[in-house]
N, CA, C and O atoms as a printed pandas DataFrame, in Angstrom:
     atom_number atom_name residue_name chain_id  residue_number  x_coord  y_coord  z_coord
0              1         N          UNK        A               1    0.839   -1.183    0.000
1              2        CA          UNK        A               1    0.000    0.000    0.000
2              3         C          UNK        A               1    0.886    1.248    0.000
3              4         O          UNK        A               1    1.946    1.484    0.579
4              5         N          UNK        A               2    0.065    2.033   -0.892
5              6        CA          UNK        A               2    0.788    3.356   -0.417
6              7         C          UNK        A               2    0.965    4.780    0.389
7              8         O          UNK        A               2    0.044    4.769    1.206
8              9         N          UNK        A               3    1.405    5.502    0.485
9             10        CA          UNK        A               3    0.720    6.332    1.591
10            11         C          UNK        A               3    0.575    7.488    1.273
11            12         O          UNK        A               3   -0.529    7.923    1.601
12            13         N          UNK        A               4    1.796    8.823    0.312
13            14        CA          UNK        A               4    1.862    9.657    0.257
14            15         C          UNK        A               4    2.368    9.767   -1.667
15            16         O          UNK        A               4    3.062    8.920   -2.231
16            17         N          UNK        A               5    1.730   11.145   -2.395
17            18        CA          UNK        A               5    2.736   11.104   -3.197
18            19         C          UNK        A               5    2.856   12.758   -3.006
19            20         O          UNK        A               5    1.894   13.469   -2.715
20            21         N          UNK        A               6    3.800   13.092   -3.156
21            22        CA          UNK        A               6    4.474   14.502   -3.064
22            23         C          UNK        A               6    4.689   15.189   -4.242
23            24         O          UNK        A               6    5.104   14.421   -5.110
24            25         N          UNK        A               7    4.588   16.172   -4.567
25            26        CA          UNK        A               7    4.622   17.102   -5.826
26            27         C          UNK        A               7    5.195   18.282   -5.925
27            28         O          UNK        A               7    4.478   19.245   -5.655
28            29         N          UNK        A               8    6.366   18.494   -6.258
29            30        CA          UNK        A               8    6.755   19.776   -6.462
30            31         C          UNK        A               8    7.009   20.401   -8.142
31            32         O          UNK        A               8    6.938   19.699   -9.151
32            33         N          UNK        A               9    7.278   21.706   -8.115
33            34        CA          UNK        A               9    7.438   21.401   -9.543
34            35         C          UNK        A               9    8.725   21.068   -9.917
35            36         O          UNK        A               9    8.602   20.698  -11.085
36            37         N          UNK        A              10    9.967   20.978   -9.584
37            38        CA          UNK        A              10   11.005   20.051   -9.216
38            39         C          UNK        A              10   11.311   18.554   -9.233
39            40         O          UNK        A              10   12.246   17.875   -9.657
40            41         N          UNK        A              11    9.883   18.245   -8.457
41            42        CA          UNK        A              11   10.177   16.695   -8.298
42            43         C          UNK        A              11    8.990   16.122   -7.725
43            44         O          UNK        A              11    8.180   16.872   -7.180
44            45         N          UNK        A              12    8.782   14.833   -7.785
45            46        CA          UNK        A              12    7.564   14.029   -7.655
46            47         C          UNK        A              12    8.249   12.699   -6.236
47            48         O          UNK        A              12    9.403   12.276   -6.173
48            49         N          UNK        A              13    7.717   12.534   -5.806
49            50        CA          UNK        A              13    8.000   11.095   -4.930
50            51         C          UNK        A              13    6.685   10.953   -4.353
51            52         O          UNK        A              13    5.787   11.706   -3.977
52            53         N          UNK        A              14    6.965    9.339   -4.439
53            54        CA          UNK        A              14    6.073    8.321   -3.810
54            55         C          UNK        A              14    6.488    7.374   -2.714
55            56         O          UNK        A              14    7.457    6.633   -2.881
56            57         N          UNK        A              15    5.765    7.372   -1.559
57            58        CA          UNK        A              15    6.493    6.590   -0.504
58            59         C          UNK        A              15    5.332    5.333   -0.069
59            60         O          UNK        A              15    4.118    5.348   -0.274
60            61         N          UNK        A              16    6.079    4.373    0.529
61            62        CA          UNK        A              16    5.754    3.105    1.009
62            63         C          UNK        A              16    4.901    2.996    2.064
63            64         O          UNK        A              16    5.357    3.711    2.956
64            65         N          UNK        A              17    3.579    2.300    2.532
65            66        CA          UNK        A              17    3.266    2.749    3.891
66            67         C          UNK        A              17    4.231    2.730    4.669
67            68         O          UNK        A              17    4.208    3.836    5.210
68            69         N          UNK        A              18    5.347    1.966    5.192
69            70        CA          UNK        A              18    6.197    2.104    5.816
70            71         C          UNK        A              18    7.117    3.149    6.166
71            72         O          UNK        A              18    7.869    3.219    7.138
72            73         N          UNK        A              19    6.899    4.107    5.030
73            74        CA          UNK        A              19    7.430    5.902    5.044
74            75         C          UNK        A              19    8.768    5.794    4.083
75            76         O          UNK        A              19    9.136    6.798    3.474
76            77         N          UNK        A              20    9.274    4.914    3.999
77            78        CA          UNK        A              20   10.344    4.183    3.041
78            79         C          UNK        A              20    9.430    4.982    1.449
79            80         O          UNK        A              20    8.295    5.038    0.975
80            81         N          UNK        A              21   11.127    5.572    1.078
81            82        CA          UNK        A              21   10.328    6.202   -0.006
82            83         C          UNK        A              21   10.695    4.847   -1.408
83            84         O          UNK        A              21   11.562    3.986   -1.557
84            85         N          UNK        A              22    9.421    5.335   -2.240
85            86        CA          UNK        A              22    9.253    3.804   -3.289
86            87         C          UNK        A              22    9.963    4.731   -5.068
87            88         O          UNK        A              22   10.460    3.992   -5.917
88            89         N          UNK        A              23    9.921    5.552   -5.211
89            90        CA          UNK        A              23   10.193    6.285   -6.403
90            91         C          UNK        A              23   10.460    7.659   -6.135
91            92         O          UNK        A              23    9.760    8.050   -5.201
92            93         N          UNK        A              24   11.373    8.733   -6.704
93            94        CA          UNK        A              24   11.503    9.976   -7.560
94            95         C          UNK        A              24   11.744   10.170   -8.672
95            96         O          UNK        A              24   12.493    9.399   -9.272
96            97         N          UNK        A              25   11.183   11.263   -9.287
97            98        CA          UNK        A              25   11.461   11.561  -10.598
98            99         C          UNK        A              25   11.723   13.385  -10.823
99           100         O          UNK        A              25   10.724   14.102  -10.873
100          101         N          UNK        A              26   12.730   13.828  -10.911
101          102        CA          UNK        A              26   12.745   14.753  -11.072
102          103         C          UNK        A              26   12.179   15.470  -12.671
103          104         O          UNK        A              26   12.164   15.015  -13.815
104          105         N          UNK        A              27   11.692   16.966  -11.996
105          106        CA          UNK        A              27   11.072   17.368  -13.230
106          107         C          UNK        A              27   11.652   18.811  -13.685
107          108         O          UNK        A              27   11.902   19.666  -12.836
108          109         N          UNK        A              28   11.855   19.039  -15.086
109          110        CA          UNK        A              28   12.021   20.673  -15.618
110          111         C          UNK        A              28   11.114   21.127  -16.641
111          112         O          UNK        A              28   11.184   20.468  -17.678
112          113         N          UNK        A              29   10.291   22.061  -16.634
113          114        CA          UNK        A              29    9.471   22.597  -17.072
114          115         C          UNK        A              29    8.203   21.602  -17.442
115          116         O          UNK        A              29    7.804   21.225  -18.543
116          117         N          UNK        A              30    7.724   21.319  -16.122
117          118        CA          UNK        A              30    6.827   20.396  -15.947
118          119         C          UNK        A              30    7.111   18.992  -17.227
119          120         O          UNK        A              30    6.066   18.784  -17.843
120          121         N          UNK        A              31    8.101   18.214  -17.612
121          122        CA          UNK        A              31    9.039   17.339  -17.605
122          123         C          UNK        A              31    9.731   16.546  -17.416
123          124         O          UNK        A              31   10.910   16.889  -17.320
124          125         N          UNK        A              32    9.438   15.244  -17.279
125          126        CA          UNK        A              32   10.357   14.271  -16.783
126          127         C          UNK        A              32   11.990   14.671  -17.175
127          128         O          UNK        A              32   12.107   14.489  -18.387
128          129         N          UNK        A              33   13.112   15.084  -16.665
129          130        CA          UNK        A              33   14.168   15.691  -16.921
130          131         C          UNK        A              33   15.333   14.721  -16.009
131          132         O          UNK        A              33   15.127   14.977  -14.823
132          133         N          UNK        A              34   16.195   13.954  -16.110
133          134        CA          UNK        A              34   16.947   13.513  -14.947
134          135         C          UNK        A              34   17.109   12.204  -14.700
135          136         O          UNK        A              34   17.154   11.596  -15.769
136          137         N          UNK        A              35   17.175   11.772  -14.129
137          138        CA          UNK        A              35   16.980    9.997  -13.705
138          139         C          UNK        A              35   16.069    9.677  -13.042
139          140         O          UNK        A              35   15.979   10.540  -12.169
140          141         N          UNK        A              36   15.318    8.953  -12.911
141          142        CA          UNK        A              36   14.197    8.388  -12.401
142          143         C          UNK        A              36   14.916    7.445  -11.319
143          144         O          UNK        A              36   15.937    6.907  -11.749
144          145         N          UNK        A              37   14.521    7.106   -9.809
145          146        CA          UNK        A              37   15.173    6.017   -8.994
146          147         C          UNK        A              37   13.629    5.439   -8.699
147          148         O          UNK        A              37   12.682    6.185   -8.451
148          149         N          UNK        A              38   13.567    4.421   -8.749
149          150        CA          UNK        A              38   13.059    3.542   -7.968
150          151         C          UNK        A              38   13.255    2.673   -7.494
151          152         O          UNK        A              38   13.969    1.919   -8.156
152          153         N          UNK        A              39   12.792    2.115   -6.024
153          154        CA          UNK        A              39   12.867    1.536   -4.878
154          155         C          UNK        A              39   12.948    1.118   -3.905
155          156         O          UNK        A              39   12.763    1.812   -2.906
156          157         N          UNK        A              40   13.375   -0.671   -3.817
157          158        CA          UNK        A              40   13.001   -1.510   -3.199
158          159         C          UNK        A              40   11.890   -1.118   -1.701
159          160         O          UNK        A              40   11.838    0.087   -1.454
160          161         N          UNK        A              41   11.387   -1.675   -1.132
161          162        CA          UNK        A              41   10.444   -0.917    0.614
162          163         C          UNK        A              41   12.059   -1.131    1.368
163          164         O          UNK        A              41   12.276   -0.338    2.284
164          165         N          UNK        A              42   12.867   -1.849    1.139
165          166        CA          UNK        A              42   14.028   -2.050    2.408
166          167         C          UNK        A              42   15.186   -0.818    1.738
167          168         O          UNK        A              42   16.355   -0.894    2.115
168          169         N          UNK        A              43   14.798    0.237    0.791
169          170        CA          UNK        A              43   15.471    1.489   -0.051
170          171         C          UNK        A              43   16.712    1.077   -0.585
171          172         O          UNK        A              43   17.681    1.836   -0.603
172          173         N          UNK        A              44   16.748   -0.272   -1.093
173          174        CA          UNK        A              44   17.751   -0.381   -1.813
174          175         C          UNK        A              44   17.307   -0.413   -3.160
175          176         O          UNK        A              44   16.236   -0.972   -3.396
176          177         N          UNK        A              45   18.072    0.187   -4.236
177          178        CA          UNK        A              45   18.232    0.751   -5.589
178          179         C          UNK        A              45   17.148   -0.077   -6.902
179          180         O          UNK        A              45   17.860   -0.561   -7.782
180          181         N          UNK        A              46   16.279   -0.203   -7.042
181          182        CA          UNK        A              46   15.620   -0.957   -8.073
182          183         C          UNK        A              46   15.650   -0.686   -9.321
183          184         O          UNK        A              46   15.896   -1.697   -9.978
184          185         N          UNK        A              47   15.461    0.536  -10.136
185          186        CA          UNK        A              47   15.583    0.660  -11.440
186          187         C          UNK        A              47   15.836    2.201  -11.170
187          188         O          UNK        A              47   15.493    2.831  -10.169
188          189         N          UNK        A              48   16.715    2.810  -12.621
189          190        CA          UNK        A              48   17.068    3.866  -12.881
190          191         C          UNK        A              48   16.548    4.093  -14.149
191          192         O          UNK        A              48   16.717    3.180  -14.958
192          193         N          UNK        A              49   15.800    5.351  -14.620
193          194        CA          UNK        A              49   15.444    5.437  -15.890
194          195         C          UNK        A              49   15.664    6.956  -16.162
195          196         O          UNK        A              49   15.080    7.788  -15.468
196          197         N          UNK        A              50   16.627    7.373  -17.318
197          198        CA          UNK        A              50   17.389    8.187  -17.841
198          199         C          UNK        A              50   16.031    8.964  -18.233
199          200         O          UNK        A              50   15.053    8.315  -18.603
200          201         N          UNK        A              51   15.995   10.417  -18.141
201          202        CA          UNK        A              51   14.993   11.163  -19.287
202          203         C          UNK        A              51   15.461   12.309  -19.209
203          204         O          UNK        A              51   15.973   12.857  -18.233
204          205         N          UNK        A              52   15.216   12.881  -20.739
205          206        CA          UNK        A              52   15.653   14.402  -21.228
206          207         C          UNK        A              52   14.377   14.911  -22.082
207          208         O          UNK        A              52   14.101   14.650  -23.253
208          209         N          UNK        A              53   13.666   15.733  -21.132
209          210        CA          UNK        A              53   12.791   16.739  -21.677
210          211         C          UNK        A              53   11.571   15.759  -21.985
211          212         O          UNK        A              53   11.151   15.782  -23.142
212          213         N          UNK        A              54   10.993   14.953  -21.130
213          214        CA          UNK        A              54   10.745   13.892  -21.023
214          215         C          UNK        A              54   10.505   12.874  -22.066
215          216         O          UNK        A              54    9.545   12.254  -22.523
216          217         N          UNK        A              55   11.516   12.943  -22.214
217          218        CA          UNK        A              55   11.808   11.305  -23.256
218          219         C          UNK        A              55   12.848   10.537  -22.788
219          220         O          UNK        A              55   13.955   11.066  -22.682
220          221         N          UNK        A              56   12.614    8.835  -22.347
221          222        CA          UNK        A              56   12.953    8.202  -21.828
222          223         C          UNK        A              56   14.062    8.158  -22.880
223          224         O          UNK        A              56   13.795    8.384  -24.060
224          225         N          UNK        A              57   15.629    7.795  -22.365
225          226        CA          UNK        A              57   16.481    7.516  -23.309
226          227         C          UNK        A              57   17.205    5.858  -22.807
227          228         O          UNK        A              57   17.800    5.115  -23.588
228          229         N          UNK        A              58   16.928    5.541  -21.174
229          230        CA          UNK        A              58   17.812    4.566  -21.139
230          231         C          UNK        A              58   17.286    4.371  -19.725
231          232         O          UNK        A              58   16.827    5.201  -18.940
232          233         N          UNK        A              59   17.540    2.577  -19.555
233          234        CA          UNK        A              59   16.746    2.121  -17.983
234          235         C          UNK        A              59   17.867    1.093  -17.432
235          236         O          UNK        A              59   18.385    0.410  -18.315
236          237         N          UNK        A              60   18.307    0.882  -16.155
237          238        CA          UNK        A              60   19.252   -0.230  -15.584
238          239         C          UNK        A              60   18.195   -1.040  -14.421
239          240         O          UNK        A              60   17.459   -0.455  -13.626
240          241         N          UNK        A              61   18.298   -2.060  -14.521
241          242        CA          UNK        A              61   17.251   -2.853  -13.455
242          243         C          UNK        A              61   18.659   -3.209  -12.226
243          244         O          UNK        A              61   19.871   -3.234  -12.437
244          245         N          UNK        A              62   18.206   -3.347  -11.478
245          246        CA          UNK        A              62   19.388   -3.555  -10.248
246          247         C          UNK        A              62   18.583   -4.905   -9.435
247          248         O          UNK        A              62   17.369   -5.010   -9.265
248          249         N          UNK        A              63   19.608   -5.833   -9.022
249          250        CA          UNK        A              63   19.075   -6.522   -8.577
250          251         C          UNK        A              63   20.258   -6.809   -6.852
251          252         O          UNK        A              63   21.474   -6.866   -7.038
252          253         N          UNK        A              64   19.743   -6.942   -5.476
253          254        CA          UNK        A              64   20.077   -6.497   -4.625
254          255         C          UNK        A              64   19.716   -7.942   -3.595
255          256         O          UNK        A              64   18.682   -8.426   -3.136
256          257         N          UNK        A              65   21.304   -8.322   -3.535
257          258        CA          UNK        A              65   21.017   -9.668   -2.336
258          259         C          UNK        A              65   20.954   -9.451   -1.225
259          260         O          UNK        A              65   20.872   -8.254   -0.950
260          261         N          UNK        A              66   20.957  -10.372   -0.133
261          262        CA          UNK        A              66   21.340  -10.093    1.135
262          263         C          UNK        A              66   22.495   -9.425    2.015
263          264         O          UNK        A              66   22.416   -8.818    3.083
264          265         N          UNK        A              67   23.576   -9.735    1.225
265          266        CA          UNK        A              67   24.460   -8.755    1.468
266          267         C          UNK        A              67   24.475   -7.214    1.181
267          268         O          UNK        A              67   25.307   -6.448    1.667
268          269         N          UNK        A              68   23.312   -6.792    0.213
269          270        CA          UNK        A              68   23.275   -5.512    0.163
270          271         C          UNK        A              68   23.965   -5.076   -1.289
271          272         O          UNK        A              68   23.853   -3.938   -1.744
272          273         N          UNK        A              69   24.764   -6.248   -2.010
273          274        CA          UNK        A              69   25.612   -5.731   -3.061
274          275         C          UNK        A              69   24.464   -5.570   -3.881
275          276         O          UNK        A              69   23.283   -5.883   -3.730
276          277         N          UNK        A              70   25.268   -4.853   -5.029
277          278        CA          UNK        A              70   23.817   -4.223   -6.127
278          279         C          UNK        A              70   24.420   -4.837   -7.296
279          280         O          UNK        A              70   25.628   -5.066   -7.347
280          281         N          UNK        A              71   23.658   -5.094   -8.186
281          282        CA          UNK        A              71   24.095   -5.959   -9.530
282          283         C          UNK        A              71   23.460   -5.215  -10.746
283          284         O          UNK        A              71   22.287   -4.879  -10.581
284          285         N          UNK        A              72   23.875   -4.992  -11.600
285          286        CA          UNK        A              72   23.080   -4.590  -12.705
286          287         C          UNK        A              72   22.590   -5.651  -13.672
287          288         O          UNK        A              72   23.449   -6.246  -14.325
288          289         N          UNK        A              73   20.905   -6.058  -13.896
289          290        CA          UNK        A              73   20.856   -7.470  -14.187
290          291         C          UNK        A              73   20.200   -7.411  -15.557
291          292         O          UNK        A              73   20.073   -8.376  -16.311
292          293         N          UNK        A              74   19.666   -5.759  -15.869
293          294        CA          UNK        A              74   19.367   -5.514  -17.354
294          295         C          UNK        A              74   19.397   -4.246  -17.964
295          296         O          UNK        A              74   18.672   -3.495  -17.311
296          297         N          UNK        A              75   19.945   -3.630  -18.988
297          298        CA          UNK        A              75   20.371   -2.467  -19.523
298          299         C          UNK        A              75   19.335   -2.100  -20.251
299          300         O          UNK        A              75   18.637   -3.053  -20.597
300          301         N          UNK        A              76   19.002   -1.120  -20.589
301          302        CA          UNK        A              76   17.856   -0.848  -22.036
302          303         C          UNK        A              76   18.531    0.825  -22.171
303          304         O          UNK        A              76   18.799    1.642  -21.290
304          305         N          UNK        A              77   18.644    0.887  -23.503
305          306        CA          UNK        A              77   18.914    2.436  -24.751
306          307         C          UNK        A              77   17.737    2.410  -25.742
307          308         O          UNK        A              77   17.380    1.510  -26.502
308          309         N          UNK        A              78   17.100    3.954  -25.477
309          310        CA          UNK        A              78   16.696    3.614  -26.325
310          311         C          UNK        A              78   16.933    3.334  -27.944
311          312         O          UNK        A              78   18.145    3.273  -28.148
312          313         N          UNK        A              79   16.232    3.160  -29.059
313          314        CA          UNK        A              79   16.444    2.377  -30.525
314          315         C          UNK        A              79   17.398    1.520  -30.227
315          316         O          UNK        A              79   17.819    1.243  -31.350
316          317         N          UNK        A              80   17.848    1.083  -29.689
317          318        CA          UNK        A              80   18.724   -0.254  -29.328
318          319         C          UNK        A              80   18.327   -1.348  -28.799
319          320         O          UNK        A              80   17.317   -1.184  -28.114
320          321         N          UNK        A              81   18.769   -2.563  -28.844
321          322        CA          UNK        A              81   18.292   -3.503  -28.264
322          323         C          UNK        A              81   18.670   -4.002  -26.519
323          324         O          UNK        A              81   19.326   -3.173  -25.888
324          325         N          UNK        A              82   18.379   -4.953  -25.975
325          326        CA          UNK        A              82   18.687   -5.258  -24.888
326          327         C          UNK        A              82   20.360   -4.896  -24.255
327          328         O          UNK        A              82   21.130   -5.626  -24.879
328          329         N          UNK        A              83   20.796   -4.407  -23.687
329          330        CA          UNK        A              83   22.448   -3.974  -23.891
330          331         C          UNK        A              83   23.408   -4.907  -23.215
331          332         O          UNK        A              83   24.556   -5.005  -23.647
332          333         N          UNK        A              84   23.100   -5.430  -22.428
333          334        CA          UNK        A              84   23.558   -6.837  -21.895
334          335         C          UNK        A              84   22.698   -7.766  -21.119
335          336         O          UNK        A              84   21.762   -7.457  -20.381
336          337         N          UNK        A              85   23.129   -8.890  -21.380
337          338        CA          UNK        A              85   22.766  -10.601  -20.925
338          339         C          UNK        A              85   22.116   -9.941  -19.647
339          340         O          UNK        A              85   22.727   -9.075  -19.021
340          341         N          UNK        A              86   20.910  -10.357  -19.292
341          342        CA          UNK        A              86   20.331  -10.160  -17.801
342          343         C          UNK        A              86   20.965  -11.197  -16.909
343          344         O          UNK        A              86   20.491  -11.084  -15.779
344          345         N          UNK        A              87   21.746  -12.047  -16.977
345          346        CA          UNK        A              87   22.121  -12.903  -16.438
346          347         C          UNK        A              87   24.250  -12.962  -16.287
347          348         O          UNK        A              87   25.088  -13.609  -15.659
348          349         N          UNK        A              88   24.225  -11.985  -17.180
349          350        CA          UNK        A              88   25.734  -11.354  -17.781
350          351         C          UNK        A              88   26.563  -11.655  -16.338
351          352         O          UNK        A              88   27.549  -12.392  -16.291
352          353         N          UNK        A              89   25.894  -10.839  -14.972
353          354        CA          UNK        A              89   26.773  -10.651  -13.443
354          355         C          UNK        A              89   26.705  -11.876  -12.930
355          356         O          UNK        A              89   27.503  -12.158  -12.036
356          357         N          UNK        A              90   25.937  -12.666  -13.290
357          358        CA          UNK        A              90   25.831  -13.723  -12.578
358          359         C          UNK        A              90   26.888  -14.896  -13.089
359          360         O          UNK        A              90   27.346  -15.580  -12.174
360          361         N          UNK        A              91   27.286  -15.183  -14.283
361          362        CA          UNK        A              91   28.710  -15.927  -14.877
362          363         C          UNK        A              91   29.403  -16.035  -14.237
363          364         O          UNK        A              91   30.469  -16.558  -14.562
């Protein structure tokens, strides 16, 4: 569930009931502009998504064990295809 979403004209966030924030997206001239973060409820790193003037150009999925290390487990550009093996860190 969720609890809050926040709005500035700057920036947007959404938080977790837990108060754990779940997403930001910064904004310029009412604009997705910046990197997008989202995640995990325990705030470790889930996806990053690139945008300029809001057009998405590029996304990294992160994937996050118990130890806390962060992995990058899928790339996306856009007009390009997949950019590496989702399974690439794990070899």
């Amino acid at each position: 569930m969720i609890t809050a979403i926040i709005n500035t004209k700057t920036k947007k966030e959404q938080y977790y009931e837990s108060g754990a924030l779940m997403w930001e997206t910064p904004y310029v001239n009412d604009k997705r502009h910046g990197i997008e973060k989202q995640y995990y409820e325990s705030g470790a790193l889930w996806w990053e998504i690139l945008y300029t003037n809001g057009v998405c150009h590029s996304a990294r999925k992160f994937c996050c064990f118990g130890d806390s290390t962060k992995h990058t487990v899928a790339a996306w550009k856009r007009d390009a295809a997949l950019m590496m093996d989702p399974m690439e860190n794990f070899l």
